[in-house]
C-alpha positions in Angstrom: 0.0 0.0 0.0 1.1 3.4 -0.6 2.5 5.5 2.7 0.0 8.4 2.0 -2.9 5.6 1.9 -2.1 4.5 4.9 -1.7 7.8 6.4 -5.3 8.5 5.2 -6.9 5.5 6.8 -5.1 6.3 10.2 -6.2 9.9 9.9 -9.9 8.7 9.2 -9.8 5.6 11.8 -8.4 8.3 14.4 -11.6 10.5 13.3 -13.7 7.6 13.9 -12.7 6.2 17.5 -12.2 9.5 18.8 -16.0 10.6 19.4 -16.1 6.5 20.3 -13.6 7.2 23.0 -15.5 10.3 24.6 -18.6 8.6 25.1 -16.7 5.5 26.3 -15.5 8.6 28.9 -18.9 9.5 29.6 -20.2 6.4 29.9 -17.6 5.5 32.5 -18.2 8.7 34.4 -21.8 8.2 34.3 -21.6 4.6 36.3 -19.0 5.9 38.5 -22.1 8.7 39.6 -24.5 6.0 39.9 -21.9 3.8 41.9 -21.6 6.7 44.0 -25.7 7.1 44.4 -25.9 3.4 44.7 -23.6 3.2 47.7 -25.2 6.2 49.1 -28.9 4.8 48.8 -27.1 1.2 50.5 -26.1 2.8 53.2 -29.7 4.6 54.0 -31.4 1.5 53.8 -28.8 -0.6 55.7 -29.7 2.4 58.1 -33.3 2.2 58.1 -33.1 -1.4 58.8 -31.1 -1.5 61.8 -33.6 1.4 63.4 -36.2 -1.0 62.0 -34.6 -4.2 63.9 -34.2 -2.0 66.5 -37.4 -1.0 66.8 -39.3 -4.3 66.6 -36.3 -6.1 69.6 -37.4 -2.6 71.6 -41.2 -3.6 70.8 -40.9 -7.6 71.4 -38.5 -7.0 74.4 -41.2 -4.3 75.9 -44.2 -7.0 75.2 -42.3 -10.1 76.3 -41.7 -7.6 80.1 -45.8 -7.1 79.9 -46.2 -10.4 79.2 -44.4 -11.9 82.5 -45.3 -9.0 84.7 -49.1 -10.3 83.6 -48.4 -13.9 84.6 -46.5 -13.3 87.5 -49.6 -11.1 88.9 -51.5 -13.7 87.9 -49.7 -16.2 89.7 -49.3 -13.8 92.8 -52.7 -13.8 92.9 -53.1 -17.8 93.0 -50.6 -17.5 95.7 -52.4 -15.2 97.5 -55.4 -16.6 97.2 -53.9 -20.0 98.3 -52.1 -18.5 101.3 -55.6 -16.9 102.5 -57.5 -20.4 102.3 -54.4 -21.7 104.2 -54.9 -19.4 107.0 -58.4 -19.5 107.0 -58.2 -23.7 107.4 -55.6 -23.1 110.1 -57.1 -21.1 112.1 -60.2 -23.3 112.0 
């Protein structure tokens, strides 16, 4: 091939991957942004989740405490109730 043919082709193959390389550039900036968005958004939901879990261990812990203090009255009541007939019979 002739040197000046040559030099064409590589002047109009340069033309041609240069606007290919810019928006190869663009591209790569635009998912670097939404990396950066991603991660951001990650970390508010891994946020939210732990006050969520938070939440709902405060909730069950505070429920489980209502729960005993219920059937211990309960059961002081029995007692109570027991303890009276006791005396009662006792002091028959």
């Amino acid at each position: 091939m002739d040197v000046e043919l040559l030099q064409a082709l590589r002047t109009v193959i340069k033309e041609e991957i240069e606007p290919v390389k810019k928006d190869l550039e663009n591209v790569k900036q635009g998912l670097e942004n939404v990396k950066q968005e991603l991660l951001v958004e990650i970390r508010q939901v891994k946020q939210q989740i732990i006050k969520d879990i938070s939440t709902s261990l405060s909730q069950y812990s505070k429920n489980l405490e209502e729960y005993v203090d219920n059937k211990t009255e309960v059961l002081n009541k029995r007692v109570y109730k027991l303890e009276v007939e006791m005396e009662r019979i006792s002091q028959q």
